[in-house]
Structures are given as structure tokens and as C-alpha cells.
Backbone and ligand atoms as CSV (ligand in chain L), in Angstrom:
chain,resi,resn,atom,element,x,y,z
A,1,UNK,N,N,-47.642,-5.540,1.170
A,1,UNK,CA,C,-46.249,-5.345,1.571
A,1,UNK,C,C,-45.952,-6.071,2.878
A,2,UNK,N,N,-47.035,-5.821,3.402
A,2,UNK,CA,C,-46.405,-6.588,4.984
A,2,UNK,C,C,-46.539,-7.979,4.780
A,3,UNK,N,N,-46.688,-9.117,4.120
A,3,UNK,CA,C,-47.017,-10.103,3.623
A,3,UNK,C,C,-45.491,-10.302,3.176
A,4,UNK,N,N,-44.940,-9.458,2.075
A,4,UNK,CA,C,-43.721,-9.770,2.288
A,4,UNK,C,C,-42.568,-9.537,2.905
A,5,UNK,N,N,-42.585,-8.672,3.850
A,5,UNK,CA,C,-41.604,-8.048,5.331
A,5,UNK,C,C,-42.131,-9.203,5.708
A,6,UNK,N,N,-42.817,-10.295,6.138
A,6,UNK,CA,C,-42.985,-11.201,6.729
A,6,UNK,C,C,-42.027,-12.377,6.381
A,7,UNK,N,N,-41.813,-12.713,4.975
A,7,UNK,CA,C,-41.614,-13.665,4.636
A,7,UNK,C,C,-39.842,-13.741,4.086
A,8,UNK,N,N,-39.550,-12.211,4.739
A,8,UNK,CA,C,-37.459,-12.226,4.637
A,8,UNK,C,C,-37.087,-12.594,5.825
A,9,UNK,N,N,-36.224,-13.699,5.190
A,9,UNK,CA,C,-35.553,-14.432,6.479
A,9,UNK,C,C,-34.677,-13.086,7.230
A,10,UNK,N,N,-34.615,-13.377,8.917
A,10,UNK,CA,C,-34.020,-12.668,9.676
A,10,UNK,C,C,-32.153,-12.122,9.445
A,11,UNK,N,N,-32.056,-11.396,9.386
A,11,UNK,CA,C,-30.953,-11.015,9.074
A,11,UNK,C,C,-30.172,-10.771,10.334
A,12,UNK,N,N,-28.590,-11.099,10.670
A,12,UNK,CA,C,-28.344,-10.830,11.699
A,12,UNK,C,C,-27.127,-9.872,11.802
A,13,UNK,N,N,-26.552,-8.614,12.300
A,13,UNK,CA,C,-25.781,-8.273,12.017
A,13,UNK,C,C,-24.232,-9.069,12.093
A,14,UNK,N,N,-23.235,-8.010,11.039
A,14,UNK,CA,C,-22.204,-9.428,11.186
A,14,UNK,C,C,-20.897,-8.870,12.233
A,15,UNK,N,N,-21.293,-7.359,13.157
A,15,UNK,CA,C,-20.264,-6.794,13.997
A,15,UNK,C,C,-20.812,-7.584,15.061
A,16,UNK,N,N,-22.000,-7.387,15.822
A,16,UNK,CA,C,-22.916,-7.690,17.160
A,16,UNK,C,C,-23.701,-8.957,17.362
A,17,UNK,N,N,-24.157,-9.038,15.970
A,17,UNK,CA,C,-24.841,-10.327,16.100
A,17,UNK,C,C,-26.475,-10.487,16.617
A,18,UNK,N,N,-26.458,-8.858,16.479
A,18,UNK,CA,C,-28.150,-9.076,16.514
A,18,UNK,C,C,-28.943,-8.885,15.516
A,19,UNK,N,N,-30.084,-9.309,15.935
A,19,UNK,CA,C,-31.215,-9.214,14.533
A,19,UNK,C,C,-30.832,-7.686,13.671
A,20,UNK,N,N,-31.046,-7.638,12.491
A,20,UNK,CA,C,-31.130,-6.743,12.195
A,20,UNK,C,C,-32.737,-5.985,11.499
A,21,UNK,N,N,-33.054,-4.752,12.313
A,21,UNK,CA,C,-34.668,-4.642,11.993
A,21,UNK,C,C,-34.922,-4.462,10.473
A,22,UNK,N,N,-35.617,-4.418,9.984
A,22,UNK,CA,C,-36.329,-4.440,8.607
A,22,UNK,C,C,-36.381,-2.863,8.318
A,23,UNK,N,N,-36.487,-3.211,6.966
A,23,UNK,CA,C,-36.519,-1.351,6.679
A,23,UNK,C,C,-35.183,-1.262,5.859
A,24,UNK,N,N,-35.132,-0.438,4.986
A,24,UNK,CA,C,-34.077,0.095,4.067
A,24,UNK,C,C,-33.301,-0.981,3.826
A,25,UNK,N,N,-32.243,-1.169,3.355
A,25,UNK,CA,C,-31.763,-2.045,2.141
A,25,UNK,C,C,-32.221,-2.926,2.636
A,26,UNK,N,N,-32.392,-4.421,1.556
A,26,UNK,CA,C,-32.893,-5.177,1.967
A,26,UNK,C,C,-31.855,-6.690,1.874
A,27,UNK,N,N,-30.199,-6.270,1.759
A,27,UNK,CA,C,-29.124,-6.911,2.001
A,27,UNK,C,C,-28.470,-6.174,2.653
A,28,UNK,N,N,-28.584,-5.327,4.058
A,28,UNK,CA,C,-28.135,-5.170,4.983
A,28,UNK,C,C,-27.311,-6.093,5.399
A,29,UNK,N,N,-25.930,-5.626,6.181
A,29,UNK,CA,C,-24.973,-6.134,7.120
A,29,UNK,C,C,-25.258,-6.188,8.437
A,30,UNK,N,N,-25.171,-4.865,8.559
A,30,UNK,CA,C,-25.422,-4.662,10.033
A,30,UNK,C,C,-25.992,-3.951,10.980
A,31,UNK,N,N,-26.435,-3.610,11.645
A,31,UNK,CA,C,-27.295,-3.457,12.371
A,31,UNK,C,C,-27.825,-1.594,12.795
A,32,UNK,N,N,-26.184,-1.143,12.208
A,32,UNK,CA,C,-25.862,0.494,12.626
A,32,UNK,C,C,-24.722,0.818,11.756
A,33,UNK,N,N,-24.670,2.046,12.238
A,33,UNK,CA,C,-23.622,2.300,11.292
A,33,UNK,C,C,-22.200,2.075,12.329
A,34,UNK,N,N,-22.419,2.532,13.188
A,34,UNK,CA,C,-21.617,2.018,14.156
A,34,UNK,C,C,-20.540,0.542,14.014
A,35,UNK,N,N,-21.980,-0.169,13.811
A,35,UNK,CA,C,-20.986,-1.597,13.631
A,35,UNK,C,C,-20.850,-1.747,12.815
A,36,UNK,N,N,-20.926,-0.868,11.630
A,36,UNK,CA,C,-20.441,-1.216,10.654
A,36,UNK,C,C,-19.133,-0.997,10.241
A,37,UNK,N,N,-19.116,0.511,10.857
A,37,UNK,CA,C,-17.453,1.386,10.947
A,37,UNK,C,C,-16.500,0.112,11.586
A,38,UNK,N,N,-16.956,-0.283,12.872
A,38,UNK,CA,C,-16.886,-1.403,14.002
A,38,UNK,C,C,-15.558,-2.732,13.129
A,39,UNK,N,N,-16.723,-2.993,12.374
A,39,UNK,CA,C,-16.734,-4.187,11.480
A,39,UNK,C,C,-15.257,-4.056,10.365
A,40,UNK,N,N,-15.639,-2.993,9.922
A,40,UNK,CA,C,-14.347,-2.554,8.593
A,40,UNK,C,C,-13.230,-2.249,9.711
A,41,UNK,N,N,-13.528,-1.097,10.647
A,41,UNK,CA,C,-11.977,-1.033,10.543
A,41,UNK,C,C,-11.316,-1.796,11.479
A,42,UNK,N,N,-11.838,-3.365,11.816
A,42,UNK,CA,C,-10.864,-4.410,12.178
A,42,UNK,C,C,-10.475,-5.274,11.155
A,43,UNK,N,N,-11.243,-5.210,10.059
A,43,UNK,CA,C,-10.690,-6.204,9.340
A,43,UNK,C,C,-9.770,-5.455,8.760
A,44,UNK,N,N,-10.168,-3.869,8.426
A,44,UNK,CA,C,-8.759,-3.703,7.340
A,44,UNK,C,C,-7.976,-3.086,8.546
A,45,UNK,N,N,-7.444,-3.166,9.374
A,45,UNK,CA,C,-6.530,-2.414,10.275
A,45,UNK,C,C,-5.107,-3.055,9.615
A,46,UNK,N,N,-5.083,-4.444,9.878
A,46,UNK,CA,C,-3.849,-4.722,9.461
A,46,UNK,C,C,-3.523,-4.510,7.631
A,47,UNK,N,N,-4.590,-4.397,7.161
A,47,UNK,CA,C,-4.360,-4.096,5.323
A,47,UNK,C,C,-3.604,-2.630,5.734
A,48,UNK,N,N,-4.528,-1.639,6.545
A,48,UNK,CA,C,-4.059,-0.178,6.352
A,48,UNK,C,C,-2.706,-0.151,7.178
A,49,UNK,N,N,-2.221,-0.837,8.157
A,49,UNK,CA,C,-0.897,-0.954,8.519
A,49,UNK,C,C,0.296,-1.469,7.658
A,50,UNK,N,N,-0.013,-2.572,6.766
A,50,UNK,CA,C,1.088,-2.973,5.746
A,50,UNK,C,C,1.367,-2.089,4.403
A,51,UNK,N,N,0.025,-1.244,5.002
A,51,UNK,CA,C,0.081,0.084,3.146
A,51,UNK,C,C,0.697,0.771,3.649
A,52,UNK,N,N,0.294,1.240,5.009
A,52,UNK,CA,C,1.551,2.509,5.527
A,52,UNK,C,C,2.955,2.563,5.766
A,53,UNK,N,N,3.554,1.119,5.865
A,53,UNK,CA,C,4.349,0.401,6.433
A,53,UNK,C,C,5.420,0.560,4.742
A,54,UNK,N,N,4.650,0.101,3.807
A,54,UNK,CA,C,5.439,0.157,2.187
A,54,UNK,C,C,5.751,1.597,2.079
A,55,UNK,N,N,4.266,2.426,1.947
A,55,UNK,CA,C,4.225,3.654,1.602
A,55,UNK,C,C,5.717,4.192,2.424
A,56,UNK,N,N,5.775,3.698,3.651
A,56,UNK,CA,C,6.596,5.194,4.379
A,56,UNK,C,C,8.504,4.308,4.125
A,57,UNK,N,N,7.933,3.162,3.300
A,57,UNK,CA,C,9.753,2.350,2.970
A,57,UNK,C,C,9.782,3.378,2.147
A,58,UNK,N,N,8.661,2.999,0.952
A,58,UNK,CA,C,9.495,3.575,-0.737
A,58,UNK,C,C,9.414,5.380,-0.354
A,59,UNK,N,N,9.013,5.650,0.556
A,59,UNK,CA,C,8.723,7.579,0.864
A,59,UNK,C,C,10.823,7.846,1.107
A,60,UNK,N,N,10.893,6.846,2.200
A,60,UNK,CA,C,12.045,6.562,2.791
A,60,UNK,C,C,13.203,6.615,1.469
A,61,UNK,N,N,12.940,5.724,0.493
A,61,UNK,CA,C,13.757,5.432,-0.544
A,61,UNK,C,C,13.962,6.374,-1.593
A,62,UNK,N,N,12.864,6.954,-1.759
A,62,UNK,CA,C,12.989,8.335,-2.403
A,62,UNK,C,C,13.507,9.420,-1.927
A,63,UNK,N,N,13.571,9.495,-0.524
A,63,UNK,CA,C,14.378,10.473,0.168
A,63,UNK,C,C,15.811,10.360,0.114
A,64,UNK,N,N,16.143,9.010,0.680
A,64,UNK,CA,C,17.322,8.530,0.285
A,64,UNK,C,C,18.167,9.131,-1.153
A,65,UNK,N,N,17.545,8.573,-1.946
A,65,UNK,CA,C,17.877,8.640,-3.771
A,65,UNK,C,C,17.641,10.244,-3.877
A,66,UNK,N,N,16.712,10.692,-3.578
A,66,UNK,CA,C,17.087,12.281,-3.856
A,66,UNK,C,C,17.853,13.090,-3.321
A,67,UNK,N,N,17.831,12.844,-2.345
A,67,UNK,CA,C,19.063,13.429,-1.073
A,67,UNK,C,C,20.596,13.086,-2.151
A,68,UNK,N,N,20.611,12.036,-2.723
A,68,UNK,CA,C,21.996,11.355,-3.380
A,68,UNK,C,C,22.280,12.407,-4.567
A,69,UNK,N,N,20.709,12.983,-5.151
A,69,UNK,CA,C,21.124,13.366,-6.518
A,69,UNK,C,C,20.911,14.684,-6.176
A,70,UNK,N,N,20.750,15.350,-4.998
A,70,UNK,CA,C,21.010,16.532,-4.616
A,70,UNK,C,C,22.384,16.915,-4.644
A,71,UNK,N,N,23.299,16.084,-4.082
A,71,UNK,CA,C,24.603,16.131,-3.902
A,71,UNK,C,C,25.635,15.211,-4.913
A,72,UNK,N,N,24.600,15.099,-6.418
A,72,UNK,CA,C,25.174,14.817,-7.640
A,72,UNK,C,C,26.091,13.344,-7.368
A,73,UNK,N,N,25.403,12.667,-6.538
A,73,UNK,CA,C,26.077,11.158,-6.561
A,73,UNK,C,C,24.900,10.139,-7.593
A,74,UNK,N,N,25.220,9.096,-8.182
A,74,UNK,CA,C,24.644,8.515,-9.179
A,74,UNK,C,C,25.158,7.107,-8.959
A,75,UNK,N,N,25.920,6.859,-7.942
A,75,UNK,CA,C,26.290,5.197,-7.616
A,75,UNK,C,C,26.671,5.505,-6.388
A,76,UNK,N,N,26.245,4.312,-5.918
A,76,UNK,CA,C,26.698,4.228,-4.218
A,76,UNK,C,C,26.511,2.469,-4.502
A,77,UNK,N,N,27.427,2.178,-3.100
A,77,UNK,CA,C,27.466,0.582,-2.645
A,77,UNK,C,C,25.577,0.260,-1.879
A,78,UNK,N,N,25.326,-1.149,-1.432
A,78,UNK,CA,C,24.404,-1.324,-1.128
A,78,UNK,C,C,24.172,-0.894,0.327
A,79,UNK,N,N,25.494,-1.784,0.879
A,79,UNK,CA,C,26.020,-1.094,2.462
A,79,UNK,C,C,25.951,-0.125,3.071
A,80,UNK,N,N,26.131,0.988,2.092
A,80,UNK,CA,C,26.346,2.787,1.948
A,80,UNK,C,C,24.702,3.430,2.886
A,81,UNK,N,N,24.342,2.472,1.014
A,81,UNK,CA,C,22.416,2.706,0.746
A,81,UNK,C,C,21.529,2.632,1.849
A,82,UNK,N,N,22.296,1.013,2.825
A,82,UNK,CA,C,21.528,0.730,3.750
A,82,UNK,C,C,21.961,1.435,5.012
A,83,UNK,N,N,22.872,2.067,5.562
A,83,UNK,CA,C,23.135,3.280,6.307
A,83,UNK,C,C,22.052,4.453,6.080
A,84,UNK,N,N,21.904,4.375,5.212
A,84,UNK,CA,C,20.918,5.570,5.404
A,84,UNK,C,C,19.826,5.360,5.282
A,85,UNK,N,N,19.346,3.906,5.389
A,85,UNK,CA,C,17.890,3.812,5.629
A,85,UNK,C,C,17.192,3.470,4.369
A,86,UNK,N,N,17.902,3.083,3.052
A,86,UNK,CA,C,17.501,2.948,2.149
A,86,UNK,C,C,17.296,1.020,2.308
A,87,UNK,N,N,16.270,0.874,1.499
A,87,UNK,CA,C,15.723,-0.864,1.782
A,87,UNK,C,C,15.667,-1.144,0.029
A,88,UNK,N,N,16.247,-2.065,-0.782
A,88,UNK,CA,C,16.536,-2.248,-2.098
A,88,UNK,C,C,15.225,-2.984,-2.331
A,89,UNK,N,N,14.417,-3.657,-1.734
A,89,UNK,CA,C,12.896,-4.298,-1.766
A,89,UNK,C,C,12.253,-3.383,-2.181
A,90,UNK,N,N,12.221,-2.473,-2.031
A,90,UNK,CA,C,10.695,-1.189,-2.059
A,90,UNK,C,C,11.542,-0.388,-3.071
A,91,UNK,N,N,10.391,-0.791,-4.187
A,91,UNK,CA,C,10.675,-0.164,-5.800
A,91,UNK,C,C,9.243,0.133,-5.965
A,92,UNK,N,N,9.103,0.889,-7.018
A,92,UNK,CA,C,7.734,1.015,-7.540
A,92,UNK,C,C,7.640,0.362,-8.668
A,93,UNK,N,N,8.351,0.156,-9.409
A,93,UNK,CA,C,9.099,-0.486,-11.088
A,93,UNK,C,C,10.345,-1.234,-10.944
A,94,UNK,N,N,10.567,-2.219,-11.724
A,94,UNK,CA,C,11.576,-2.856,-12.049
A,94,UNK,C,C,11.853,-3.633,-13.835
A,95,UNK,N,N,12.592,-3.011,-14.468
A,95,UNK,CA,C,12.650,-3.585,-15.741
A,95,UNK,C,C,14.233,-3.991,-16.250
A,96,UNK,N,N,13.883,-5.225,-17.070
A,96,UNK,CA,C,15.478,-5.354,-17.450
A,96,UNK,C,C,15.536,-5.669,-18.794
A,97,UNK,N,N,16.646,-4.480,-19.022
A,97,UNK,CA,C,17.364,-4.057,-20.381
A,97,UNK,C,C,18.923,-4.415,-20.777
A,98,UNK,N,N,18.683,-5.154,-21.803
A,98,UNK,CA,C,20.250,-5.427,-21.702
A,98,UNK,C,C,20.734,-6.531,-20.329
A,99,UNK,N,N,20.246,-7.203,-20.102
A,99,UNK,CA,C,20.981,-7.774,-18.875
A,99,UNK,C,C,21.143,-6.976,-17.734
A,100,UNK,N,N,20.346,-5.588,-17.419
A,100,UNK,CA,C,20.460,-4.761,-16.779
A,100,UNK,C,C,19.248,-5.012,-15.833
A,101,UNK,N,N,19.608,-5.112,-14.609
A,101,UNK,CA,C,18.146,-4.583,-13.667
A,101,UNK,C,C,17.450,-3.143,-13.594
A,102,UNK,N,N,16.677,-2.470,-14.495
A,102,UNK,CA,C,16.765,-1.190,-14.153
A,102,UNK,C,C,15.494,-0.854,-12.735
A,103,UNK,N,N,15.692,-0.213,-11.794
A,103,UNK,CA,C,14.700,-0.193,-10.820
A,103,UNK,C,C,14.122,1.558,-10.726
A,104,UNK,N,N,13.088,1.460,-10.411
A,104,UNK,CA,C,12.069,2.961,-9.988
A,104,UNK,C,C,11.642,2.903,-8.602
A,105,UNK,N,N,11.516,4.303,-8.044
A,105,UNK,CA,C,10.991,4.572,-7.396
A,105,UNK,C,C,10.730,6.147,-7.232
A,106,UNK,N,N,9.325,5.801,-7.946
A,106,UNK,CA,C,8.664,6.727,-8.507
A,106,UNK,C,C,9.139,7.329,-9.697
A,107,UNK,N,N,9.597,8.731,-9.680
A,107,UNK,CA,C,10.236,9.323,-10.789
A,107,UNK,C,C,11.961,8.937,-10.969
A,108,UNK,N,N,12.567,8.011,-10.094
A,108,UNK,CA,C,13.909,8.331,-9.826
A,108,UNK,C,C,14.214,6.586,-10.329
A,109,UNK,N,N,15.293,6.786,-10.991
A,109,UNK,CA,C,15.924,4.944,-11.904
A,109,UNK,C,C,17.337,5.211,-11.241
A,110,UNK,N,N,17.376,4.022,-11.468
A,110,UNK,CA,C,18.142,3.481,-11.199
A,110,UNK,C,C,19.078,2.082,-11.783
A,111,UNK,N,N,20.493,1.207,-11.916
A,111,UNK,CA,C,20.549,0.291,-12.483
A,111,UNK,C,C,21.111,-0.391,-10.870
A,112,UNK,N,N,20.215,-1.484,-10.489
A,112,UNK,CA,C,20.728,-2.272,-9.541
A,112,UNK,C,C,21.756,-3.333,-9.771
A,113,UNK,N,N,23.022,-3.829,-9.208
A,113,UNK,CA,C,23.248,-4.980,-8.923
A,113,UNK,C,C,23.446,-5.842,-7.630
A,114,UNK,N,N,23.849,-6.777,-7.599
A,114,UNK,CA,C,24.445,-7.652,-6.234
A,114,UNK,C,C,25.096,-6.236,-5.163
A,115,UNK,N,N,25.705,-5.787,-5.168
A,115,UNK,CA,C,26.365,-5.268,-4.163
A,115,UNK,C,C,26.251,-3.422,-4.528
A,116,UNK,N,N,25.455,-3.135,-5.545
A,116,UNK,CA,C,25.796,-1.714,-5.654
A,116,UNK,C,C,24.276,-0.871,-7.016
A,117,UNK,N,N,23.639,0.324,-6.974
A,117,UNK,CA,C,23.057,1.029,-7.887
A,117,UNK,C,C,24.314,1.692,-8.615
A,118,UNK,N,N,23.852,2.100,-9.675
A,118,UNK,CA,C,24.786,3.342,-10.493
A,118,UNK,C,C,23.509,3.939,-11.798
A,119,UNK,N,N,23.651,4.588,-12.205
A,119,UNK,CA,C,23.223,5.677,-12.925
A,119,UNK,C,C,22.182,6.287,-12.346
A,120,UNK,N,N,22.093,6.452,-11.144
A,120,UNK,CA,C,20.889,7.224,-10.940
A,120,UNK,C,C,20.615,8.627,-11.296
A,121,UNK,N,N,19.469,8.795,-11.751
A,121,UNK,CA,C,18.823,9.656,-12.242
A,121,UNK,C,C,17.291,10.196,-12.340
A,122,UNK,N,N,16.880,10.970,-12.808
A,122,UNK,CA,C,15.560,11.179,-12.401
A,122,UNK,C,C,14.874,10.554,-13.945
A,123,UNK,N,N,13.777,10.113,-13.727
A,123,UNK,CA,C,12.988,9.948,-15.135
A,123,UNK,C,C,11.282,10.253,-14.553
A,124,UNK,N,N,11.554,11.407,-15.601
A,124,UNK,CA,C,9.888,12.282,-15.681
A,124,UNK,C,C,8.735,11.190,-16.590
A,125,UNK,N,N,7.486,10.619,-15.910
A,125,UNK,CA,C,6.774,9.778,-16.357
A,125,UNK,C,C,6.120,10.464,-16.057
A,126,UNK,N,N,4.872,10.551,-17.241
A,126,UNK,CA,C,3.717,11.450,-16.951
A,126,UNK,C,C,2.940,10.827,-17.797
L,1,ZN,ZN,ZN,-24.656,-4.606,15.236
């Protein structure tokens, strides 16, 4: 065995940049766990900022749209929409029927156009 612990090229970690010692896996990264945590959460910081960033639009948009069908409205202008914080980008679904844009977010449709939604409603997908 030690014959071949001899003969694996040096591994270096990829947070610190030092050797990494021998022993347990034998495609090791890095050096600890430390740098490893180190390592991930700079690269994904900005991934987990642009997920939270969608997540809390379309959270936003669903609030919006339910708040609407709380108070039994089913069309509003875009202008209206965007007063209250609603952003027409952040859908979860988009399909077109009939020459129709129909849009989702989440359980809640919608028919988009240029300047305005109308039929909104809820649709149970399970
Ligand atoms: Zn390291």
C-alpha cells in the first residue's frame, strides 16, 4: 500500500491551495471541510441570490393576483398591476391557446395582453 500512497500525484486544495494530505477519498478537493463550505458558498452566492431574487418576484406576483381574486377582480390594466408591485416577467407557465397568451403563476392563470390580464382565476394542478 505504501508503494502506492507514494505514487498519487499531489493533490492541492482548490479553496487554499495547499497540499492536500493523503487518506480518505482519493479525488479529494480540498483540504477541510472548512474550505470546502469556503469554496461552495462563493461560487454559488450569486446562483443563491438570483433564486431568491425570482422566488420573492413570482411570491410577490402571487400575492398581488390573490389579493385581486380576494376582492373578486379578474382584469386589471398593466399600469394598475405594476402599482402594486406586480412584475409581468415572473410567471411560472406560459401557454397559448387560441391566439391567447395564457400565463401561471403557480396555481393562479391568467390571459395576458400588451397593456392588460383578464380572466383571472385560480387553476388547481396537482
Ligand atoms: Zn484548503
Amino acid at each position: 500500500m505504501g508503494y502506492l500512497l507514494e505514487k498519487q500525484p499531489l493533490r492541492y486544495c482548490l479553496e487554499c491551495g495547499e497540499p492536500i494530505a493523503y487518506g480518505g477519498r482519493p479525488d479529494r478537493k480540498f483540504c477541510s471541510c472548512g474550505c470546502r463550505n469556503s469554496y461552495h458558498n462563493k461560487n454559488y452566492r450569486e446562483e443563491r441570490i438570483i433564486k431568491h431574487r425570482i422566488n420573492a418576484a413570482l411570491n410577490k406576483n402571487h400575492d398581488v393576483l390573490s389579493r385581486l381574486l380576494r376582492m373578486g377582480v379578474t382584469s386589471m390594466s398593466l399600469p394598475d398591476l405594476a402599482q402594486m408591485g406586480f412584475v409581468p416577467e415572473y410567471i411560472t407557465s406560459f401557454s397559448r391557446k387560441g391566439g391567447r397568451t395564457e400565463c401561471r403563476c403557480y396555481d393562479i392563470k391568467y390571459y395576458l395582453t400588451p397593456t392588460r390580464i383578464f380572466s383571472l382565476g385560480r387553476n388547481i394542478i396537482l
